[in-house]
C-alpha positions in Angstrom: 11.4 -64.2 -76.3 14.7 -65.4 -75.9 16.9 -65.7 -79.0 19.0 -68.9 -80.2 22.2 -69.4 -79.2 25.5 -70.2 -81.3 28.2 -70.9 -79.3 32.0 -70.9 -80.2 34.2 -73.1 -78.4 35.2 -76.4 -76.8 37.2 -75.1 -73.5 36.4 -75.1 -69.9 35.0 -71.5 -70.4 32.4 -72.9 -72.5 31.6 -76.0 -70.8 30.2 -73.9 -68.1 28.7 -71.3 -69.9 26.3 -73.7 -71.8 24.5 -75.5 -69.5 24.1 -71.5 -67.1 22.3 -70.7 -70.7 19.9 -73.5 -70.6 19.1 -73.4 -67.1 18.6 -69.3 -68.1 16.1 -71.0 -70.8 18.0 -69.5 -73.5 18.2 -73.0 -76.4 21.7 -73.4 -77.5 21.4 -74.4 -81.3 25.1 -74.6 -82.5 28.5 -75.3 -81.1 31.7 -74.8 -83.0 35.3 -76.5 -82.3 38.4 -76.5 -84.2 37.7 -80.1 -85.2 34.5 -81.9 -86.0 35.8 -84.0 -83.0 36.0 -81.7 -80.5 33.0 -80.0 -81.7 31.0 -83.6 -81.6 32.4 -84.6 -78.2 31.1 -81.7 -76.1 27.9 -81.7 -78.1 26.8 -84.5 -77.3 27.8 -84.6 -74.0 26.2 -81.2 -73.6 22.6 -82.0 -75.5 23.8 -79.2 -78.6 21.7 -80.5 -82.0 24.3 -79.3 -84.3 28.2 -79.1 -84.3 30.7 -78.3 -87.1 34.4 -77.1 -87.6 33.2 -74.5 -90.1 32.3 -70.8 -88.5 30.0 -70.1 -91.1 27.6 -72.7 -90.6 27.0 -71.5 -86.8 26.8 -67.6 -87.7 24.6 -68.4 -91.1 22.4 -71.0 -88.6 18.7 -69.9 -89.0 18.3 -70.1 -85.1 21.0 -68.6 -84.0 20.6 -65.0 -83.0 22.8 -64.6 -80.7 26.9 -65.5 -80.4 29.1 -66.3 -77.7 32.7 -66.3 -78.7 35.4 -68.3 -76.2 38.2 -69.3 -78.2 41.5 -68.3 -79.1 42.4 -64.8 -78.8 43.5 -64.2 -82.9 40.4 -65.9 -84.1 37.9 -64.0 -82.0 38.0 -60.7 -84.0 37.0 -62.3 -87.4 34.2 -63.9 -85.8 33.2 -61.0 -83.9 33.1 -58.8 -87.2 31.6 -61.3 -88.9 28.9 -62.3 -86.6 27.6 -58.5 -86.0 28.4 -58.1 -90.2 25.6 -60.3 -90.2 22.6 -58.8 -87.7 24.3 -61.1 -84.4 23.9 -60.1 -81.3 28.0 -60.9 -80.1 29.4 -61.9 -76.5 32.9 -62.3 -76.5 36.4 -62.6 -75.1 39.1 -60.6 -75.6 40.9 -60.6 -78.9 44.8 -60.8 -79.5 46.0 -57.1 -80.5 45.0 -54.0 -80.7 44.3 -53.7 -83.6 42.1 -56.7 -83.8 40.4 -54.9 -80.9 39.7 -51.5 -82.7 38.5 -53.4 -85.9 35.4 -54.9 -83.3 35.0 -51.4 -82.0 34.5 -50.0 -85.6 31.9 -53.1 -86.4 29.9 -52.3 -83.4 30.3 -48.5 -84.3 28.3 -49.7 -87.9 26.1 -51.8 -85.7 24.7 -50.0 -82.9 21.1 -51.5 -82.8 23.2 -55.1 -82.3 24.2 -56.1 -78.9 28.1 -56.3 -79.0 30.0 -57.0 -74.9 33.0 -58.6 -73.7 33.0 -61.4 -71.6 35.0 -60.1 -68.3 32.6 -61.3 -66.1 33.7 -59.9 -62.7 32.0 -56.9 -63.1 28.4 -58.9 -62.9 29.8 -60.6 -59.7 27.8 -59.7 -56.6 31.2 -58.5 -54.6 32.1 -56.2 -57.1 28.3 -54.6 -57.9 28.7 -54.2 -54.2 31.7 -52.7 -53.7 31.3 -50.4 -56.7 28.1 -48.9 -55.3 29.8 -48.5 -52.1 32.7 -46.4 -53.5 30.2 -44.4 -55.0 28.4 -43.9 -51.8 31.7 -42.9 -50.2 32.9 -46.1 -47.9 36.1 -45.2 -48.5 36.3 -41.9 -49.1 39.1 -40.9 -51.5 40.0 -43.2 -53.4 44.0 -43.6 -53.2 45.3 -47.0 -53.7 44.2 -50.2 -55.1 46.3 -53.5 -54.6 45.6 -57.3 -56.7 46.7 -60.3 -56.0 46.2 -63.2 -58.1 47.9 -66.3 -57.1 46.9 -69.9 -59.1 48.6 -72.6 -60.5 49.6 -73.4 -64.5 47.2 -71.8 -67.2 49.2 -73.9 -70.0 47.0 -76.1 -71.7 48.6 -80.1 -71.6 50.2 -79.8 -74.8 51.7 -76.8 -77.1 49.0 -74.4 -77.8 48.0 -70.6 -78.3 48.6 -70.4 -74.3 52.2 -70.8 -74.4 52.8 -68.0 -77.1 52.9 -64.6 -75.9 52.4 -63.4 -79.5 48.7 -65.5 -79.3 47.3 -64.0 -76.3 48.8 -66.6 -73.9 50.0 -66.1 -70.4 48.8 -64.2 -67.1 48.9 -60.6 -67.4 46.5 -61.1 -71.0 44.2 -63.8 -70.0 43.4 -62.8 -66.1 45.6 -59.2 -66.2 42.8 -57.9 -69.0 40.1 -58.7 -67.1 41.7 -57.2 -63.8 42.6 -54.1 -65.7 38.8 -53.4 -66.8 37.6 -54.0 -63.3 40.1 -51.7 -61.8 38.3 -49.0 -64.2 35.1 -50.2 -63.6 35.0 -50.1 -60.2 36.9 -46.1 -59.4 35.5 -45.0 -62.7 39.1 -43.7 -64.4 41.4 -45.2 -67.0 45.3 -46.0 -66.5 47.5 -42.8 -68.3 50.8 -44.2 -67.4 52.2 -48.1 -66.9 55.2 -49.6 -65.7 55.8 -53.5 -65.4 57.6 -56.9 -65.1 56.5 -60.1 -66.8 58.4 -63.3 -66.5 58.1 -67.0 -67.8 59.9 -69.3 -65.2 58.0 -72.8 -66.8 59.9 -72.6 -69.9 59.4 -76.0 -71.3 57.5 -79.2 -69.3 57.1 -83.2 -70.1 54.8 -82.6 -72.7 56.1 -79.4 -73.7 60.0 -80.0 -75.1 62.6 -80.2 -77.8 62.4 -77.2 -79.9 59.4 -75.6 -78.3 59.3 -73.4 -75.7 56.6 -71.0 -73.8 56.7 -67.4 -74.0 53.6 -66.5 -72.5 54.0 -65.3 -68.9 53.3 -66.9 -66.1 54.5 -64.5 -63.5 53.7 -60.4 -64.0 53.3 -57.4 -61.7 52.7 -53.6 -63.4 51.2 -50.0 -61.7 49.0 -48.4 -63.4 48.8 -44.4 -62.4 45.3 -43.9 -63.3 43.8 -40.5 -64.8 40.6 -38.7 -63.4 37.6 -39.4 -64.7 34.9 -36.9 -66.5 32.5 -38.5 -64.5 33.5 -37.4 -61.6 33.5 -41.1 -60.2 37.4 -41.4 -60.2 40.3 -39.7 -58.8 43.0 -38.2 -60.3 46.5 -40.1 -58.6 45.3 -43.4 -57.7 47.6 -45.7 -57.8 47.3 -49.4 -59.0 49.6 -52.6 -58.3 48.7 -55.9 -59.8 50.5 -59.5 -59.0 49.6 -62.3 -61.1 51.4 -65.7 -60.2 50.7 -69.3 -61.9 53.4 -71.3 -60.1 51.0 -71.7 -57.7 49.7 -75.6 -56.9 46.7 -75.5 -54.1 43.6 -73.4 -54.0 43.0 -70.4 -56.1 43.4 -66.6 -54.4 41.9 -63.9 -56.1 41.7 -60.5 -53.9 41.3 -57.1 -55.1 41.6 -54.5 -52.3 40.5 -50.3 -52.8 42.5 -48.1 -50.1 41.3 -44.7 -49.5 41.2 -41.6 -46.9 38.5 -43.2 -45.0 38.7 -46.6 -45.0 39.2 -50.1 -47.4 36.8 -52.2 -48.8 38.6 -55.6 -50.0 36.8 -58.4 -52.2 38.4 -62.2 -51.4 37.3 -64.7 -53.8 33.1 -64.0 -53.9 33.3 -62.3 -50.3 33.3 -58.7 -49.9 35.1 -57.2 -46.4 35.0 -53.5 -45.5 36.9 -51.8 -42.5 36.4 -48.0 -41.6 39.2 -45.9 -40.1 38.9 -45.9 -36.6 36.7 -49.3 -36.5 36.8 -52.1 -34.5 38.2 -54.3 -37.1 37.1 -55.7 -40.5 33.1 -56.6 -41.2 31.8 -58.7 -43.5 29.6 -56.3 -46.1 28.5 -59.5 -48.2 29.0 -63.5 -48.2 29.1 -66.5 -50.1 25.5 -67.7 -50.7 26.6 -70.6 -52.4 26.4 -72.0 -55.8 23.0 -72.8 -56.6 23.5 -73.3 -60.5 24.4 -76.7 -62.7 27.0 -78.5 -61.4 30.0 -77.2 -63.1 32.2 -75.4 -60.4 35.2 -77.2 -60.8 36.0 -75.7 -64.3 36.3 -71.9 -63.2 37.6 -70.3 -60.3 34.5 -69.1 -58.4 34.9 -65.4 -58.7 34.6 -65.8 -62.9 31.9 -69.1 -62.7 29.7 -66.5 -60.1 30.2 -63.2 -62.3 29.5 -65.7 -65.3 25.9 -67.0 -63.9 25.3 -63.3 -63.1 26.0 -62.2 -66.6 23.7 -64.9 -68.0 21.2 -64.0 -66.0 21.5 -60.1 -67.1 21.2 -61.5 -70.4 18.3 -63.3 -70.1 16.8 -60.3 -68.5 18.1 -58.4 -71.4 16.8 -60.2 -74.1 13.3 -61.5 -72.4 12.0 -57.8 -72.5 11.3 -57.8 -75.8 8.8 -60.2 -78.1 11.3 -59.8 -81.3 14.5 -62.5 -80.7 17.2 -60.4 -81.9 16.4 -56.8 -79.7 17.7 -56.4 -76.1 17.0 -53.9 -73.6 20.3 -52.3 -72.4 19.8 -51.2 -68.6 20.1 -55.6 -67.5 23.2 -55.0 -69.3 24.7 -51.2 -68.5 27.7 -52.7 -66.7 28.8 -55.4 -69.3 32.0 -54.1 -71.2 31.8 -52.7 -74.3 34.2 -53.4 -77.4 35.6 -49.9 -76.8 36.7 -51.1 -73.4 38.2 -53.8 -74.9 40.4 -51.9 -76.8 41.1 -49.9 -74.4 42.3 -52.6 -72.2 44.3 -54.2 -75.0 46.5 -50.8 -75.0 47.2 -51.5 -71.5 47.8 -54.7 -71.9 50.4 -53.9 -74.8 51.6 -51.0 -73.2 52.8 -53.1 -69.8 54.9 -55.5 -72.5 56.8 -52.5 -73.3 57.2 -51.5 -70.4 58.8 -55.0 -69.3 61.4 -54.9 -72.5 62.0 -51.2 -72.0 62.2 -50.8 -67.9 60.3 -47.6 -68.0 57.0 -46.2 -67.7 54.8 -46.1 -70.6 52.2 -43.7 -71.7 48.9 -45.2 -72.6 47.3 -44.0 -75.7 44.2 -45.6 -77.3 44.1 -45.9 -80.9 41.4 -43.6 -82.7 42.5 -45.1 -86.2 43.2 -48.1 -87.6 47.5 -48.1 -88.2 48.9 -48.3 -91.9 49.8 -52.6 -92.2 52.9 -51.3 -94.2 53.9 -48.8 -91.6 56.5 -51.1 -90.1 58.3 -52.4 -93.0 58.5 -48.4 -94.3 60.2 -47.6 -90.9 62.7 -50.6 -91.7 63.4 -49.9 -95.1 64.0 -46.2 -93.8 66.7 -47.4 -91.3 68.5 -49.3 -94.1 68.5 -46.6 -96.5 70.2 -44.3 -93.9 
């Protein structure tokens, strides 16, 4: 049986993801929005019996078992610990900090019975399962370089919002760089070790965005990653990374991510995966776009995320459908999905290319194993003023 769903947020995000769900036959019982508005808009537009403002009233819903989080990056970790505080199965994006991050982990640490993913959806996308099995199969060989480019316009909202703070989670390299950096490590099977990068904000202020305000959230970044070896033996120690990430981009949306190695390349553009062999003729088409055959919503997502999304739902639905009891899940439909502890690791990237972009230098990348002291930064200030 497949549980109930709560579903937090209004934005395009979850405007698609609701009506994959019902076509999956999963019954969305709750939506949540930051006003009763919002909330009642979309709700009615979207056939959802109940809407509110308050969090509560979705996680403490009857028929909710399961909760899909899309919202703002500094509210997602309380609802997150919450939900799974609870007995929720949790699906959600990535939070804000860090720390937020390794505050999920240690809820679904507490919780292991309870089904607890993030939401980077590329790695359900048919290119990428492909390509992944291929590099394990060899295609390539040795794995050397991998090279992103992701070119689109503007992901401000119209008006001032959490998009335009850096400090919120705004801008490129943490709303589409996070999800890049977990499929880099998904796909060759290592983590980054070391990180150097440049973020920029060139769209400063706009018509509806003026006076005193001003955006700080990037919307041009490129960072290396130098990527450790794996204990798995999947990855290779010395491969290198490069990521682009430009949103002053008008026209059609290019997404291409590209693994180099001693034998030959293998190179995913939008949902199409392309592979070329050392010494071949020229580049062959390993898989193709079979075309969206889901609700009509593929306007509101670039296609690699709104095909890795309908994949995803589907896992669930697999997931959840082999058992009789709503709230338990089988976990091989879902083996791929990103865990919270990838989260957090991706977070530390993430935070550890920002410093990199004030400092100029490479930057080691060290994931927390505990949670740091809230007063540790005011006792290093008032340290500096005593001396």
């Amino acid at each position: 049986m497949l549980p109930g769903v709560g579903v937090f947020g209004t934005g395009s995000t979850a405007r698609v993801l609701v009506p994959l769900l019902q076509a999956e036959g999963f019954e969305v019982h709750a939506l949540w929005g930051q006003s009763e508005e919002e909330a009642g808009c979309l709700a009615k537009e979207l056939g959802i019996p109940f809407h509110t403002s308050r969090s509560d009233d979705v996680l403490l819903h009857p028929d909710v078992h399961l909760v899909c989080i899309y919202i703002p990056p500094p509210m997602t970790r309380q609802i997150a610990v919450n939900a799974l505080g609870i007995g929720k199965n949790v699906v959600c994006e990535k939070a804000a900090t860090a720390v937020d991050s390794f505050k999920m982990v240690t809820a679904a640490r507490y919780y292991p019975q309870l089904l607890s993913i993030m939401g980077n959806t590329l790695r359900f996308l048919p290119a990428f399962v492909a390509m992944r099995r291929l590099l394990t199969e060899g295609y390539v060989g040795e794995v050397q370089v991998c090279d992103v480019r992701v070119y689109g316009p503007s992901l401000l909202d119209r008006s001032y919002g959490w998009t335009c703070e850096e400090l919120m989670g705004g801008g490129g390299l943490h709303t589409v760089g996070s999800t890049i950096i977990d499929l880099l490590s998904h796909l060759i099977g290592s983590r980054a070790q070391r990180v150097h990068g440049l973020l920029r904000t060139f769209l400063q202020q706009s018509g509806s965005i003026c006076g005193i305000r001003r955006v700080t959230s990037d919307d041009f970044c490129f960072f290396q990653m130098s990527m450790g070896e794996s204990g798995s033996g999947q990855g290779v120690g010395g491969v290198c990374c490069t990521v682009t990430l430009n949103f002053n981009m008008p026209g059609a949306f290019t997404h291409e991510v590209m693994v180099v190695g001693s034998a030959g390349r293998l190179v995913a553009r939008g949902t199409e995966l392309y592979g070329q062999r050392n010494g071949g003729d020229g580049e062959e088409l390993l898989l193709g776009d079979v075309g969206w055959v889901g609700p009509e919503v593929r306007d509101l997502l670039p296609p690699p995320h709104l095909r890795g999304l309908g994949s995803m739902v589907t896992a669930l639905r697999h997931s959840f459908q082999a058992h009789e009891e709503r709230r338990s899940w089988a976990r091989e439909p879902v083996a791929t999905a990103p865990t919270f502890e990838d989260g957090l690791y991706v977070q530390t990237v993430v935070e550890a290319v920002k410093r990199s972009s004030r400092s100029g230098e490479w930057e080691c990348v060290e994931v927390m194993t505990k949670e740091p002291d809230p007063n540790h930064n005011l006792c290093e200030a008032l340290q500096r003023n005593k001396n």
